[in-house]
C-alpha positions as CSV (number, residue, x, y, z in Angstrom):
1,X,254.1,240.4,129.5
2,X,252.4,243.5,128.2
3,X,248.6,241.4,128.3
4,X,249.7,240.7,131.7
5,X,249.9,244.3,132.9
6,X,247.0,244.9,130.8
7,X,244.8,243.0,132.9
8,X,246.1,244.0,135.9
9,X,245.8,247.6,135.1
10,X,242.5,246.8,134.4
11,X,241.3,244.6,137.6
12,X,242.8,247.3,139.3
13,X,240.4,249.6,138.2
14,X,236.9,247.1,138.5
15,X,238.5,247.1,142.3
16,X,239.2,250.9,142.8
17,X,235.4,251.2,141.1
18,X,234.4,248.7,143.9
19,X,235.8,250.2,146.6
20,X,234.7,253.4,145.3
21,X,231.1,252.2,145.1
22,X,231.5,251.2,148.9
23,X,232.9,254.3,150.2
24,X,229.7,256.2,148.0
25,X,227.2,253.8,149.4
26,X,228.8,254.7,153.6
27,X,228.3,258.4,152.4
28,X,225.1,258.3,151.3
29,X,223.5,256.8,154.0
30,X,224.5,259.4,156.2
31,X,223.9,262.4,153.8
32,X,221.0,260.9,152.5
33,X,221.4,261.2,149.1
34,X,220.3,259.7,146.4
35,X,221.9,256.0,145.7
36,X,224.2,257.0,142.6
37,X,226.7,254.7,143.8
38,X,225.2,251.7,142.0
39,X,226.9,253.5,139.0
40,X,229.9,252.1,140.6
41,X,229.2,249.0,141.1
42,X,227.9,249.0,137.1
43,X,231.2,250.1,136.2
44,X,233.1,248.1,137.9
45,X,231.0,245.0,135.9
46,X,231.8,246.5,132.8
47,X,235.3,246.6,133.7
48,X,235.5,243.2,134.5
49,X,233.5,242.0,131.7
50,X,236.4,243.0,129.8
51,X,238.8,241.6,131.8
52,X,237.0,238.0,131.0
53,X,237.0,238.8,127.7
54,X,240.7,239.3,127.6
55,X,241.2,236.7,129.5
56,X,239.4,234.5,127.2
57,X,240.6,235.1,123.3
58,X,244.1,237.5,124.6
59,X,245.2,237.5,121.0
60,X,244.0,240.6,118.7
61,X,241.7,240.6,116.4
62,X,240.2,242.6,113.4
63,X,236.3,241.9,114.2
64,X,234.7,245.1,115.1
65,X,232.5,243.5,117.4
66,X,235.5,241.9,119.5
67,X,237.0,245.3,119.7
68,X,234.2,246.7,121.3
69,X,233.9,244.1,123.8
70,X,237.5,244.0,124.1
71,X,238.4,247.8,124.7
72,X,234.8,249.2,124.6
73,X,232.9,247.8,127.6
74,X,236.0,249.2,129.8
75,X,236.2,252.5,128.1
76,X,232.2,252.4,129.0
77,X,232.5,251.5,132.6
78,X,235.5,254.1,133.3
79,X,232.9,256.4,132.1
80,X,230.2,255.5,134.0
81,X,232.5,255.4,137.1
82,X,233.6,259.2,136.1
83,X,230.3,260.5,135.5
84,X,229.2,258.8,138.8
85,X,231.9,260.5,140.5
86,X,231.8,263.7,139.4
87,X,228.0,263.6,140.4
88,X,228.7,261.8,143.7
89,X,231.6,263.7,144.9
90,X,232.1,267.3,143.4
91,X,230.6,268.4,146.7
92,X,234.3,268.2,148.0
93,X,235.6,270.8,145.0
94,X,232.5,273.5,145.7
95,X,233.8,273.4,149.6
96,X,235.7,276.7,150.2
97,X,237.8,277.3,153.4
């Protein structure tokens, strides 16, 4: 049950990355800025590449490189999708009334 949740938590994200990427891409054809939303769509692969991978061998294992693709290519793409957004977005924080 708790895998289950996992990979919905998870999907969840490559989604909210997704629609992210969408709402970045709108924005930035009418600011004009530079396309840094492709960061999202990059993380939101990431995301789901460990998804597949969970959904492929579910049971742990102790081989470091299984690991990585297991928890690391998430933990990269979350990044990516927070570094992206923090670039993409902080505009909204530096606004004063």
């Amino acid at each position: 049950m708790t895998q289950l949740f996992g990979l919905i938590g998870l999907l969840s994200i490559a989604i909210m990355m997704f629609v992210l990427g969408m709402l970045s891409q709108r924005l930035g054809r009418v600011t004009r800025a530079a396309p840094y939303y492709y960061g999202f769509f990059l993380s939101a692969i990431f995301v789901l590449i460990g998804v597949g991978a969970r959904l492929v061998y579910p049971v742990d294992s102790d081989d470091p490189a299984w690991v990585l693709l297991v928890n690391g290519t998430p933990a990269l793409g979350i990044t990516i999708g927070l570094v992206v957004a923090w670039h993409y977005w902080s505009w909204l924080l530096a606004e004063r009334g």
